[in-house]
MOPAC internal coordinates of N, CA, C and O (Angstrom, degrees):
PM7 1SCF
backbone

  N    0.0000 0     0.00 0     0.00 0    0    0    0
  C    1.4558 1     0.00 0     0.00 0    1    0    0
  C    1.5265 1   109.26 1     0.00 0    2    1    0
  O    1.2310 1   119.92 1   -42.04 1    3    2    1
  N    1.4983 1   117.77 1   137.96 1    3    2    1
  C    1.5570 1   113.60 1  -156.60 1    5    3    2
  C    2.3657 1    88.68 1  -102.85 1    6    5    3
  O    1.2310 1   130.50 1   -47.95 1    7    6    5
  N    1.1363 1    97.35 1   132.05 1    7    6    5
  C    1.2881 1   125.16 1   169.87 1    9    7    6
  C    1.9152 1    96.47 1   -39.99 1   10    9    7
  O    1.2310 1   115.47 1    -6.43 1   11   10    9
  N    1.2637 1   126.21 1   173.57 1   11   10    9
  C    1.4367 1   115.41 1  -175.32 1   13   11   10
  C    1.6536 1    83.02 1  -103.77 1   14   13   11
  O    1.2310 1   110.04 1   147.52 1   15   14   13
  N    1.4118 1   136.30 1   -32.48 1   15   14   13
  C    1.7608 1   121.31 1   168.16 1   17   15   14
  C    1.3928 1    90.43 1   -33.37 1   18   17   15
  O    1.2310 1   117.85 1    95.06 1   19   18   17
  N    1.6890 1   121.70 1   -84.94 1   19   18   17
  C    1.5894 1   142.82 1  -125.86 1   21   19   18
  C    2.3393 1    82.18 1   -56.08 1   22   21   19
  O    1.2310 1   124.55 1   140.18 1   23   22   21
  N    1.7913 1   108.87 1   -39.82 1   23   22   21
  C    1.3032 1    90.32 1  -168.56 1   25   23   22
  C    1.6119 1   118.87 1   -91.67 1   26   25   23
  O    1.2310 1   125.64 1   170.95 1   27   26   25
  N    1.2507 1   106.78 1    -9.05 1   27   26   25
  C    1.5869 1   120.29 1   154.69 1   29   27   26
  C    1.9619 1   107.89 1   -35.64 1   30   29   27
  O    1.2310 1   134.70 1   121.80 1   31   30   29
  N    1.6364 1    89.18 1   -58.20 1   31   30   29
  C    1.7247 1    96.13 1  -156.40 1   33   31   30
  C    1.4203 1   100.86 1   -69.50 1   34   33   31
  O    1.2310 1   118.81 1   146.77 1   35   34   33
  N    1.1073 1   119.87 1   -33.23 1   35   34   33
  C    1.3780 1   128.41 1  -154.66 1   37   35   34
  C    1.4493 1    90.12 1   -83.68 1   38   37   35
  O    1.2310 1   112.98 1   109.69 1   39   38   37
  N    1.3429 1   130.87 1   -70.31 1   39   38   37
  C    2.0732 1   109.25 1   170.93 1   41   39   38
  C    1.2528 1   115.62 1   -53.92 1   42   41   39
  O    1.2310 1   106.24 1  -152.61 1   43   42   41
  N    1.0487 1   143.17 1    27.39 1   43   42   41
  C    1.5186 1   140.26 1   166.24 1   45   43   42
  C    1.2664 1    95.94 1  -102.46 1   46   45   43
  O    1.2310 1   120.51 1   132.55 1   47   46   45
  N    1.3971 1   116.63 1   -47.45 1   47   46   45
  C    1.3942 1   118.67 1  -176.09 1   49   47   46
  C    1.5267 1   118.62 1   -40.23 1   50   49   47
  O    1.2310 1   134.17 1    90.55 1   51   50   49
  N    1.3601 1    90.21 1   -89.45 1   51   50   49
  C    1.6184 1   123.80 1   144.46 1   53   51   50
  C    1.4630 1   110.26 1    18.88 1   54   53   51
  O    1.2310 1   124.51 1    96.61 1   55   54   53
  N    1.6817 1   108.94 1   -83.39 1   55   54   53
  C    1.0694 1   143.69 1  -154.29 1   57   55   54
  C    1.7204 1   134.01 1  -100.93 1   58   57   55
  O    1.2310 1   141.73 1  -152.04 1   59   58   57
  N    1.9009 1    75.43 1    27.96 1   59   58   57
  C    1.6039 1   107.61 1   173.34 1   61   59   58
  C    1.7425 1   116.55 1    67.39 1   62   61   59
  O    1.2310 1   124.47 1  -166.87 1   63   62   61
  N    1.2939 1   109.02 1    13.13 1   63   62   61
  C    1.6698 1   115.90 1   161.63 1   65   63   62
  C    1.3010 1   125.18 1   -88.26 1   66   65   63
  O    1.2310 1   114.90 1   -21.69 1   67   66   65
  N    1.4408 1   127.28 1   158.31 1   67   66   65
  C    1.4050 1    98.13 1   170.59 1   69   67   66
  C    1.8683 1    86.72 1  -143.72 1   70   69   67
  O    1.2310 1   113.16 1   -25.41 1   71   70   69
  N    1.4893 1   130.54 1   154.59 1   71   70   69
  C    1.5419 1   130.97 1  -177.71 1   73   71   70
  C    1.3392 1   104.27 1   -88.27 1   74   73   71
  O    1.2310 1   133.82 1   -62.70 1   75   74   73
  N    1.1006 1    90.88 1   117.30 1   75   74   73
  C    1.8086 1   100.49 1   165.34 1   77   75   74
  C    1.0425 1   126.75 1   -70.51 1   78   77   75
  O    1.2310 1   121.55 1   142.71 1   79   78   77
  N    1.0461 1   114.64 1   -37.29 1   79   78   77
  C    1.6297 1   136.87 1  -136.78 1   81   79   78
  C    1.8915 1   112.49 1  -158.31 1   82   81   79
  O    1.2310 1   122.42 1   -68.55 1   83   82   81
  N    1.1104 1   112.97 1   111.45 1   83   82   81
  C    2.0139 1   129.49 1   150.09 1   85   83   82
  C    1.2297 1   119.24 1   -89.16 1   86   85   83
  O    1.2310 1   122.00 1   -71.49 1   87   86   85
  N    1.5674 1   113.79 1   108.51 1   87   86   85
  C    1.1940 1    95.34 1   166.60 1   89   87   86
  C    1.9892 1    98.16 1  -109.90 1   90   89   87
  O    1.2310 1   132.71 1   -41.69 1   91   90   89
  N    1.4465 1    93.04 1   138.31 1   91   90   89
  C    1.6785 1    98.95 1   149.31 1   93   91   90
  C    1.0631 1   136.06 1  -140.05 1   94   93   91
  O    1.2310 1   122.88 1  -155.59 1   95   94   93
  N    1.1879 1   112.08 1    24.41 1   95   94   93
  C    1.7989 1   115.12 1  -176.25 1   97   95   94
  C    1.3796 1    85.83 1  -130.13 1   98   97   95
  O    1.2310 1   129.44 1   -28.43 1   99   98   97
  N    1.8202 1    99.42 1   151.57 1   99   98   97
  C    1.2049 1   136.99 1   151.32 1  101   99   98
  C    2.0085 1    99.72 1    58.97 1  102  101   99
  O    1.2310 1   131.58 1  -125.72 1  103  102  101
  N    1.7744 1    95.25 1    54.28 1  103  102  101
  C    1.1544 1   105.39 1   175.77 1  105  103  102
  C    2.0392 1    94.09 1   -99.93 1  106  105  103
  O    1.2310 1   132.68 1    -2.05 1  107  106  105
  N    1.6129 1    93.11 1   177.95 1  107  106  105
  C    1.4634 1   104.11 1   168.29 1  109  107  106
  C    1.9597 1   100.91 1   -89.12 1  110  109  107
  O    1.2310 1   131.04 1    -0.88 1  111  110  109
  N    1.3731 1    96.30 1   179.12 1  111  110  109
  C    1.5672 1   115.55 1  -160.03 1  113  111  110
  C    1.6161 1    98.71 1   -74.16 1  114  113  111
  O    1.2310 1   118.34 1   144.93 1  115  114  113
  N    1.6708 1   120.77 1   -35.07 1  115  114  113
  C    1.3971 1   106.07 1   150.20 1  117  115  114
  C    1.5467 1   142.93 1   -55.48 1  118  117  115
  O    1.2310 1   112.74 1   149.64 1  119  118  117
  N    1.0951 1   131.31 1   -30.36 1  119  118  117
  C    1.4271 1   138.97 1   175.24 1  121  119  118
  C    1.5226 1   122.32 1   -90.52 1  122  121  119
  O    1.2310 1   122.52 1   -82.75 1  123  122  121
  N    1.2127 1   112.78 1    97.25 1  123  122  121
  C    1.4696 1   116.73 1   149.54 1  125  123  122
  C    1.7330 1   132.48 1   -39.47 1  126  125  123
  O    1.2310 1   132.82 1   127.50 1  127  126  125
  N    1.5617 1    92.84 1   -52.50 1  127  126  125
  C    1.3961 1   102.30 1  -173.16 1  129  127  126
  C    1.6427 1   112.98 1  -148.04 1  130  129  127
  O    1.2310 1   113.13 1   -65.71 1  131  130  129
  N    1.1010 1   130.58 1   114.29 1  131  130  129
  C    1.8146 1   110.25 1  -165.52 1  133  131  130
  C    2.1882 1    81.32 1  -103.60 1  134  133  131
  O    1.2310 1   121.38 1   -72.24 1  135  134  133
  N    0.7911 1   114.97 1   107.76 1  135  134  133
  C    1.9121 1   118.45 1   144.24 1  137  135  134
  C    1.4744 1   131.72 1   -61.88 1  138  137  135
  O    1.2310 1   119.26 1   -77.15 1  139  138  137
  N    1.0775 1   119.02 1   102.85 1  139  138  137
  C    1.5578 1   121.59 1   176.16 1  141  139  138
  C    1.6512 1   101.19 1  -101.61 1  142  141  139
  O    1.2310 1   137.06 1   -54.11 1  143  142  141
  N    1.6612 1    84.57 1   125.89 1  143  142  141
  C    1.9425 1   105.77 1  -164.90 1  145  143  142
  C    1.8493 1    82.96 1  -123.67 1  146  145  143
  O    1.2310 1   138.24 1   -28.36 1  147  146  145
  N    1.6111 1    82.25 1   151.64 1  147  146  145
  C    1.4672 1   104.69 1   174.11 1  149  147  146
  C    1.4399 1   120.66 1  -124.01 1  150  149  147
  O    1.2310 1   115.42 1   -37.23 1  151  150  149
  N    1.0373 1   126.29 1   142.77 1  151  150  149
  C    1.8120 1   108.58 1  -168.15 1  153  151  150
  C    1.2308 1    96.73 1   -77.66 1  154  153  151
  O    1.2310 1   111.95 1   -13.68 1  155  154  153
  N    1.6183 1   132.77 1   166.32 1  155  154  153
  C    1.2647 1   135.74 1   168.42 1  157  155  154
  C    1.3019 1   103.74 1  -138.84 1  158  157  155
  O    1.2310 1   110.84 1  -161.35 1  159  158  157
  N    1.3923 1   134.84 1    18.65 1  159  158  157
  C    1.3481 1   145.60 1  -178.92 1  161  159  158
  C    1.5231 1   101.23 1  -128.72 1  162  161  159
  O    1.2310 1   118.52 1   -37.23 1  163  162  161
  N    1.1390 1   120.42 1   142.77 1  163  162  161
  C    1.4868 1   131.48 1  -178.49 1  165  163  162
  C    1.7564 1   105.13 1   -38.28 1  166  165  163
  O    1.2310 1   125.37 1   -42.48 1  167  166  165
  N    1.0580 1   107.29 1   137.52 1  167  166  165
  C    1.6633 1   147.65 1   -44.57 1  169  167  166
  C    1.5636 1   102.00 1   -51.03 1  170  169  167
  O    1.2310 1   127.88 1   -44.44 1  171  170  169
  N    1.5391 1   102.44 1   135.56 1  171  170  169
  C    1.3664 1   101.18 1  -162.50 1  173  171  170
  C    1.3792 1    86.90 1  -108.74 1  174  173  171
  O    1.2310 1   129.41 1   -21.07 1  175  174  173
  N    1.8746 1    99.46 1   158.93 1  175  174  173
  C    1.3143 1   115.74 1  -174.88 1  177  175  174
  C    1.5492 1   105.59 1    74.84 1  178  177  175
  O    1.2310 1   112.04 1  -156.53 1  179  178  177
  N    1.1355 1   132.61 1    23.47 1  179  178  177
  C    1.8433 1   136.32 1   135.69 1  181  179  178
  C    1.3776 1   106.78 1   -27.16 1  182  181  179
  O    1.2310 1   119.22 1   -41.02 1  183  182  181
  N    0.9265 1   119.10 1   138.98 1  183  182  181
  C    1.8461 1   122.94 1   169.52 1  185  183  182
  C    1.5951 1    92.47 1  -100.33 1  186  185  183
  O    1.2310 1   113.93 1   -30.49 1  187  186  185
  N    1.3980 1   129.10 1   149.51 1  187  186  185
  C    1.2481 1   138.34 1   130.05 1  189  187  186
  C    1.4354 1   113.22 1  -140.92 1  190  189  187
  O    1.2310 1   126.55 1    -4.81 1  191  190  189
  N    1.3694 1   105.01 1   175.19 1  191  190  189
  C    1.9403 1   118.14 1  -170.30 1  193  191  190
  C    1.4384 1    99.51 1  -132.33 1  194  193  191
  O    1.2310 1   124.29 1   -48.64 1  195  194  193
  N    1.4630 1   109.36 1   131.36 1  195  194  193
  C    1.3229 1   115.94 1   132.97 1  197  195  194
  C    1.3668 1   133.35 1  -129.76 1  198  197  195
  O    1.2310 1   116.02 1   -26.22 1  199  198  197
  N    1.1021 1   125.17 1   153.78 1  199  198  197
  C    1.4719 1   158.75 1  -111.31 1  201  199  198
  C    1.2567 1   103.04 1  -142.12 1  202  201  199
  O    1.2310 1   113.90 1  -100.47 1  203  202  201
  N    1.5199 1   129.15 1    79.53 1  203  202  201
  C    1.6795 1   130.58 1   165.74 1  205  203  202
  C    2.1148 1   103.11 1   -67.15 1  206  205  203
  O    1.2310 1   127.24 1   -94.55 1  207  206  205
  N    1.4222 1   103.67 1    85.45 1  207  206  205
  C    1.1848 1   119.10 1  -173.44 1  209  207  206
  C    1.6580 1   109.26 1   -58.77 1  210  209  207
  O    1.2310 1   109.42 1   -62.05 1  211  210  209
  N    1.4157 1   137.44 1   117.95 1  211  210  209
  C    1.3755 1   142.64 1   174.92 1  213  211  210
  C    2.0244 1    98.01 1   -64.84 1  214  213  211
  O    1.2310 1   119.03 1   -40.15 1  215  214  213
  N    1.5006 1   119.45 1   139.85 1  215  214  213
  C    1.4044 1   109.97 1   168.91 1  217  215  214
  C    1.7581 1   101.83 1   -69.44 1  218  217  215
  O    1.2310 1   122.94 1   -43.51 1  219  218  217
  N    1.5720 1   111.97 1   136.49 1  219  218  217
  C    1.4067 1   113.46 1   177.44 1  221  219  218
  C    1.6078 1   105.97 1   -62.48 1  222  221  219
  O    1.2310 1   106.34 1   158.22 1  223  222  221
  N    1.2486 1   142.99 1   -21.78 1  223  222  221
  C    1.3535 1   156.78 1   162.06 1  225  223  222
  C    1.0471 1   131.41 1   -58.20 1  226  225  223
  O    1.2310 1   126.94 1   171.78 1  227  226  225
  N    1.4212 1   104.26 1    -8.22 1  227  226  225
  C    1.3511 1   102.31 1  -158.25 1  229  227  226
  C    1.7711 1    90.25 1  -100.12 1  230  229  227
  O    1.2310 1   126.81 1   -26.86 1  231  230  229
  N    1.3509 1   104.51 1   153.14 1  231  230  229
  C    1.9752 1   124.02 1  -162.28 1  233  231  230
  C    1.2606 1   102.02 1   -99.46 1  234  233  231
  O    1.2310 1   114.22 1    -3.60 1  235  234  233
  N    1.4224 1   128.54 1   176.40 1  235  234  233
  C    1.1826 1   140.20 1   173.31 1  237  235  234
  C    1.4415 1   130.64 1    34.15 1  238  237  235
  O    1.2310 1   115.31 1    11.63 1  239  238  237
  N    1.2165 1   126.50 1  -168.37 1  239  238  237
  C    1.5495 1   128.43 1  -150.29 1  241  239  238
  C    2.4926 1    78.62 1  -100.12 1  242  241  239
  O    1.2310 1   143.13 1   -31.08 1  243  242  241
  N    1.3567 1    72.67 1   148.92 1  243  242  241
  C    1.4973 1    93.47 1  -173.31 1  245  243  242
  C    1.2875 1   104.19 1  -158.33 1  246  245  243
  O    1.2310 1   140.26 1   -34.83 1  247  246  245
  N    1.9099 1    78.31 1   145.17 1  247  246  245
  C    1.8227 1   107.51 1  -171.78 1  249  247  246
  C    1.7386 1   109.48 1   -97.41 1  250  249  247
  O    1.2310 1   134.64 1   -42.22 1  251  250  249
  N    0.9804 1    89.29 1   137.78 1  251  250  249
  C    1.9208 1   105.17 1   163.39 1  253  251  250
  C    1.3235 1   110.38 1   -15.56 1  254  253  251
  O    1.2310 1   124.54 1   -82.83 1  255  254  253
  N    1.4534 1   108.88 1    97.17 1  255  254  253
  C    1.5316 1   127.40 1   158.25 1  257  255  254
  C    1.2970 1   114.31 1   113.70 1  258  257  255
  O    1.2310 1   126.63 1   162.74 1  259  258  257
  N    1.8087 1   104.85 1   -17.26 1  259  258  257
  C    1.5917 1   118.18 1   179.39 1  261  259  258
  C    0.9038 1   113.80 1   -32.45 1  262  261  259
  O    1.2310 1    99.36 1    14.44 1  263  262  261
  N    1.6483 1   154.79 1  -165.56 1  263  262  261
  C    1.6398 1   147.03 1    93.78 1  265  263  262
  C    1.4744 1    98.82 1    87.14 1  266  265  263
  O    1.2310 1   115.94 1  -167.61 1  267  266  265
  N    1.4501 1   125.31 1    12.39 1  267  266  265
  C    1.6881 1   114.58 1   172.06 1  269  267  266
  C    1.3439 1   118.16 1   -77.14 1  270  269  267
  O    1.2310 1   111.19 1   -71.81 1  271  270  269
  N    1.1201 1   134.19 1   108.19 1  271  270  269
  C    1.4213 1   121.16 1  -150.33 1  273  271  270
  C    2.0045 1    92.90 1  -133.61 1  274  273  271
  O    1.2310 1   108.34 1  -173.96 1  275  274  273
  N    1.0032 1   139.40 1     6.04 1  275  274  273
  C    1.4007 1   154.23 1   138.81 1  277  275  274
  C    1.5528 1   153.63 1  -129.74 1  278  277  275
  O    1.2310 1    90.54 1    60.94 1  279  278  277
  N    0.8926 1   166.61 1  -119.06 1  279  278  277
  C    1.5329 1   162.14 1  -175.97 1  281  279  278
  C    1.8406 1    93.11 1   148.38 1  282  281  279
  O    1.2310 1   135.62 1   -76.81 1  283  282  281
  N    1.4697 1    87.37 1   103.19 1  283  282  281
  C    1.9474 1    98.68 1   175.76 1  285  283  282
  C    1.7146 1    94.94 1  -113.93 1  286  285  283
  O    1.2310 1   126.83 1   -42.53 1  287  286  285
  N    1.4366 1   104.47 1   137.47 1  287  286  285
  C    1.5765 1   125.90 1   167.44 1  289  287  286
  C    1.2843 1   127.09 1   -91.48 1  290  289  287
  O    1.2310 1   114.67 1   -43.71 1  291  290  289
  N    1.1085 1   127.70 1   136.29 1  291  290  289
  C    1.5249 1   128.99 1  -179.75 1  293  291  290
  C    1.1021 1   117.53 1  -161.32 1  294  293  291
  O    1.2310 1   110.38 1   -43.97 1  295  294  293
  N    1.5791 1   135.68 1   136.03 1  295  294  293
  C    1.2126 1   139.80 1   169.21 1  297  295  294
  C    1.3395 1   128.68 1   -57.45 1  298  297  295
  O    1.2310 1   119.08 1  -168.60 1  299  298  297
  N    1.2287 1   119.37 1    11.40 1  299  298  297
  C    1.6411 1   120.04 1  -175.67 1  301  299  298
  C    1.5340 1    90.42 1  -154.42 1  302  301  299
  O    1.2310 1   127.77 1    -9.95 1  303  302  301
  N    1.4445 1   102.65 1   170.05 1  303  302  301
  C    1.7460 1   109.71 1  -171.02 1  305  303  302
  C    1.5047 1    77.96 1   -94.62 1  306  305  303
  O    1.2310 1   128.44 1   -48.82 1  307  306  305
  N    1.7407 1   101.35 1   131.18 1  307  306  305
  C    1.5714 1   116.40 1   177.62 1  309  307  306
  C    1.7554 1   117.14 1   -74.37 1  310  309  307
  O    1.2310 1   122.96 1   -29.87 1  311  310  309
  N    1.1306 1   111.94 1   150.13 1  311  310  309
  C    1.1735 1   106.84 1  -171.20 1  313  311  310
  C    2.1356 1    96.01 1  -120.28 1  314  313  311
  O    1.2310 1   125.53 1   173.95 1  315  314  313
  N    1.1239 1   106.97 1    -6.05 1  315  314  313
  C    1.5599 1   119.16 1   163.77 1  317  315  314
  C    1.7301 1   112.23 1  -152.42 1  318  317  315
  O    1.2310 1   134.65 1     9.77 1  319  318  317
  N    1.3792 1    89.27 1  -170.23 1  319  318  317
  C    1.6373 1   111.49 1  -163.81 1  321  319  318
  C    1.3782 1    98.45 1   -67.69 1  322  321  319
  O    1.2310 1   119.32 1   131.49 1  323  322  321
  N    1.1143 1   118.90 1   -48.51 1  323  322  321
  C    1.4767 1   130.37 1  -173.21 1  325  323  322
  C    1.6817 1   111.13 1   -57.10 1  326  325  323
  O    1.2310 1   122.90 1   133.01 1  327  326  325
  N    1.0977 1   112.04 1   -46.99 1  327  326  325
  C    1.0244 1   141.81 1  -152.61 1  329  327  326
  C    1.9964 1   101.11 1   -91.34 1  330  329  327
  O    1.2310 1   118.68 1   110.60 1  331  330  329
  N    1.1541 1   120.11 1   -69.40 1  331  330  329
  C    1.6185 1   109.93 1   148.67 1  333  331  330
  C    1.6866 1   124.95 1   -42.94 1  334  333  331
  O    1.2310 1   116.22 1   170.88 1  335  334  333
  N    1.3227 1   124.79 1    -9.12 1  335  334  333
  C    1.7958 1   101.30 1   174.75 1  337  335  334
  C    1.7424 1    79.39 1  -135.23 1  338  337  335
  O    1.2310 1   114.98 1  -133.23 1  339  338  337
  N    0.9850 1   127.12 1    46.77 1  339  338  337
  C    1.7477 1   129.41 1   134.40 1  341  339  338
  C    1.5003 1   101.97 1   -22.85 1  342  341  339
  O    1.2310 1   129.40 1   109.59 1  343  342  341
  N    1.1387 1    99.49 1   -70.41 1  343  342  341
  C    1.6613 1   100.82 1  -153.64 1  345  343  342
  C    1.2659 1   109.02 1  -112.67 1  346  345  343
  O    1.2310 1   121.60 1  -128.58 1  347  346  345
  N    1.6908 1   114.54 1    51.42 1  347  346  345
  C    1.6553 1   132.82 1  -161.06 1  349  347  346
  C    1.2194 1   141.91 1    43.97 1  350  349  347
  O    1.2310 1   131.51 1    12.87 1  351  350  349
  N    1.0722 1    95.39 1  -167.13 1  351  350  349
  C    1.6672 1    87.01 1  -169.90 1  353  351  350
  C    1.4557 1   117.12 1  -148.48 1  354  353  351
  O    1.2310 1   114.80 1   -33.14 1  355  354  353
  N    1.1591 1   127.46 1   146.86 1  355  354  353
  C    1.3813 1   123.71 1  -171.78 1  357  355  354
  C    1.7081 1   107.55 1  -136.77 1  358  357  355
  O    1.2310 1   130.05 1   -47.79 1  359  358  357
  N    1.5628 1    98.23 1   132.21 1  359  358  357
  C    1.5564 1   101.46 1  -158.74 1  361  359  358
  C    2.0837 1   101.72 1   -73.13 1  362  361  359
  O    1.2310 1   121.41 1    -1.62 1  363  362  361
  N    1.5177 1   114.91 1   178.38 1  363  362  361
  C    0.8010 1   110.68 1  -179.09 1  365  363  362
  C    1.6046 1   117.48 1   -86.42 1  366  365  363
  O    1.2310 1   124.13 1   177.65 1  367  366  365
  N    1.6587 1   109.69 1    -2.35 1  367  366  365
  C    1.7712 1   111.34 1  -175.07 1  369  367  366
  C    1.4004 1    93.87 1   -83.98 1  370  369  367
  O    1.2310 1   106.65 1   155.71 1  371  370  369
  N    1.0776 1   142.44 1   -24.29 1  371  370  369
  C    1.6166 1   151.83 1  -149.12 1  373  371  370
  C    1.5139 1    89.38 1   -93.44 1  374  373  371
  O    1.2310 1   117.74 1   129.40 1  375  374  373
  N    1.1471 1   121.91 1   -50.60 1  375  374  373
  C    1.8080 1   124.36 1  -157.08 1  377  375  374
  C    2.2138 1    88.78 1   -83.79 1  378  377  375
  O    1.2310 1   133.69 1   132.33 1  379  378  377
  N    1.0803 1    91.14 1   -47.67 1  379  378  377
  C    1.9118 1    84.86 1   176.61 1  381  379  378
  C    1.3638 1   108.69 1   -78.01 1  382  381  379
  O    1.2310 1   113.31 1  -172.97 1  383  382  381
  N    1.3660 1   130.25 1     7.03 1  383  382  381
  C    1.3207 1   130.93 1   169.26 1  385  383  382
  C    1.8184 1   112.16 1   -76.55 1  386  385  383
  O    1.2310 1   132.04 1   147.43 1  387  386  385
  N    1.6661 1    94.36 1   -32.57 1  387  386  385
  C    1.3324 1   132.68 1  -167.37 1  389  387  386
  C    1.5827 1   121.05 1    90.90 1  390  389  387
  O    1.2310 1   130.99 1  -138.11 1  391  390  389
  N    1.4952 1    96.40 1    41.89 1  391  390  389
  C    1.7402 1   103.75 1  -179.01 1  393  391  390
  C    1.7487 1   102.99 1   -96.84 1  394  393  391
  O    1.2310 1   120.77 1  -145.11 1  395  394  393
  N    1.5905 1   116.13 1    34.89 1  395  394  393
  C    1.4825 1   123.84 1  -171.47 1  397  395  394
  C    1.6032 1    98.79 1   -51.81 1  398  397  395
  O    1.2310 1   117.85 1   141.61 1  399  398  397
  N    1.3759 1   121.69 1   -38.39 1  399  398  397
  C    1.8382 1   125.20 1  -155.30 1  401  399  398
  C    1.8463 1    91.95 1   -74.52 1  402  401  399
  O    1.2310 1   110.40 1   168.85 1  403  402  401
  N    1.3677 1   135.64 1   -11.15 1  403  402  401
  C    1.2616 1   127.32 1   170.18 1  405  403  402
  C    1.0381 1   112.23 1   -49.65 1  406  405  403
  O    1.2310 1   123.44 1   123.94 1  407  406  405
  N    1.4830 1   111.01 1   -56.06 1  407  406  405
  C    1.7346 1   119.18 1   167.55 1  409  407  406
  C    1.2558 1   121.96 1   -41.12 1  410  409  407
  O    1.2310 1   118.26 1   123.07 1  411  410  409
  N    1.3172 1   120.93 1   -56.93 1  411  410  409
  C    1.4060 1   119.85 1   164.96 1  413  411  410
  C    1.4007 1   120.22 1   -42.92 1  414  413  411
  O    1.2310 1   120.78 1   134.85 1  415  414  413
  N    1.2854 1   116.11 1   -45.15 1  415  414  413
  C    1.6315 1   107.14 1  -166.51 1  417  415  414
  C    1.3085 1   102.36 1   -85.67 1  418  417  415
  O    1.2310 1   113.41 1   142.53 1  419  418  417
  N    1.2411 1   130.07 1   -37.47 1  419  418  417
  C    1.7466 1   120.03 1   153.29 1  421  419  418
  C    1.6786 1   126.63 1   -40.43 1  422  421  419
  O    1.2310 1   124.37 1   154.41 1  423  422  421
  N    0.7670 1   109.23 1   -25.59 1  423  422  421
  C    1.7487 1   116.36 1   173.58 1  425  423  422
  C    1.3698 1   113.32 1  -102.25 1  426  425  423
  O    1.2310 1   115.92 1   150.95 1  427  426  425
  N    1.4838 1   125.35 1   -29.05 1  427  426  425
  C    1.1292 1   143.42 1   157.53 1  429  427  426
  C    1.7526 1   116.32 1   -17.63 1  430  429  427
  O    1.2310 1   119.77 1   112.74 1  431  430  429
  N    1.1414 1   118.05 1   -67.26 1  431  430  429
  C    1.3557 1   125.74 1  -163.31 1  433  431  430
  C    2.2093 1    98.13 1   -91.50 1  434  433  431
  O    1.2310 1   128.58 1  -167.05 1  435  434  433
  N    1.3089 1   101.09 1    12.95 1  435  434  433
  C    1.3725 1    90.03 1   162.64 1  437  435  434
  C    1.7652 1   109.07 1   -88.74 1  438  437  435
  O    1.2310 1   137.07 1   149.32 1  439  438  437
  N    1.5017 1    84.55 1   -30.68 1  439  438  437
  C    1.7351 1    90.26 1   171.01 1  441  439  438
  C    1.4605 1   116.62 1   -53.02 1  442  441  439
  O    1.2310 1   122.76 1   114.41 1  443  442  441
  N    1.4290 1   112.32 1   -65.59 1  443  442  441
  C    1.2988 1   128.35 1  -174.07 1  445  443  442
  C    1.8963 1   108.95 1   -41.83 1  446  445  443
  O    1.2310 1   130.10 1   124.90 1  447  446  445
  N    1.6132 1    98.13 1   -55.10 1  447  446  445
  C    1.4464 1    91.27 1  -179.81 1  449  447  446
  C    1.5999 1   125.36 1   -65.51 1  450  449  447
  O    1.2310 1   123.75 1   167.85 1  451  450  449
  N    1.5009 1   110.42 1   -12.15 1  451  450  449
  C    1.7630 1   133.82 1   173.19 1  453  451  450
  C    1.5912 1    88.20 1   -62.74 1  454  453  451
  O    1.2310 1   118.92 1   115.60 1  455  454  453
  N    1.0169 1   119.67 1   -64.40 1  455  454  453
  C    1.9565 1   129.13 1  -171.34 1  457  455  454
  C    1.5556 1   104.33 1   -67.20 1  458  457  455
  O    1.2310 1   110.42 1   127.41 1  459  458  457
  N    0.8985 1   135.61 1   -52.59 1  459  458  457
  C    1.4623 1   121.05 1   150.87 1  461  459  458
  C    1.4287 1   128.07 1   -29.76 1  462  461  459
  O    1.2310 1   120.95 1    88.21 1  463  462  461
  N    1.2064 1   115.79 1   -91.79 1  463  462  461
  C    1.4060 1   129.12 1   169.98 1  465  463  462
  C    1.6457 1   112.81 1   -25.63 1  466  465  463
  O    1.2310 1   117.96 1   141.70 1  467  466  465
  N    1.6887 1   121.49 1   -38.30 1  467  466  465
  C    1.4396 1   114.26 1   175.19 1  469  467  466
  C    1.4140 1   111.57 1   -94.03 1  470  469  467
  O    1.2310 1   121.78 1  -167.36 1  471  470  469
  N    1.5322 1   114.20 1    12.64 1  471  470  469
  C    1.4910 1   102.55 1   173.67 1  473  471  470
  C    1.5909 1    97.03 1  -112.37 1  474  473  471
  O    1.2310 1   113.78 1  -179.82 1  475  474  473
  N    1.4057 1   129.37 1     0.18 1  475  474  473
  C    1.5097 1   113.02 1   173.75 1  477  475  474
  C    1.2219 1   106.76 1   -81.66 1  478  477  475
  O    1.2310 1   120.10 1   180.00 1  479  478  477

């Protein structure tokens, strides 16, 4: 049975992204994990982010992966909370439900606006 990360990665795959980039050090107290994805499907080389979101609730000193309680999207590497679920967010019961393609369609229209922008 695939972890809701293992089914995160696997629709990115899928779904014409590929990860460039892990970050895990020397994040803020929101981020678990920030992902820098690159499109590999027309227009290739799209930037998007996701955001292994920490629950703001959550108490005490915590280990790697503890307290991840969403996946927020954004077109730029976030520099806050706000700023990682730009382009929403999808909790982690939804992605182990197997609602992983939410993610996709939240990052989705960074593509779309990439295909815009090269047809004006």
């Amino acid at each position: 049975m695939k972890t809701p990360r293992e089914k995160l990665e696997s629709c990115i795959i899928e779904n014409g992204w590929r990860i460039e980039n892990v970050q895990y050090d020397d994040l803020d107290w929101w981020a678990d994990e920030i992902w820098e994805l690159r499109s590999i499907w027309s227009p290739q080389g799209v930037p998007a982010y996701l955001s292994l979101l920490v629950d703001p609730q959550h108490e005490g000193a915590r280990r790697k992966g503890q307290g991840v309680w969403a996946v927020g999207s954004s077109g730029e590497s976030p520099a806050s909370l706000e700023k990682a679920c730009s382009h929403g967010t999808v909790t982690i019961n939804e992605i182990s439900k197997g609602n992983a393609i939410e993610v996709i369609d939240n990052i989705e229209s960074l593509r779309s606006s990439a295909i815009n922008d090269i047809s004006l």
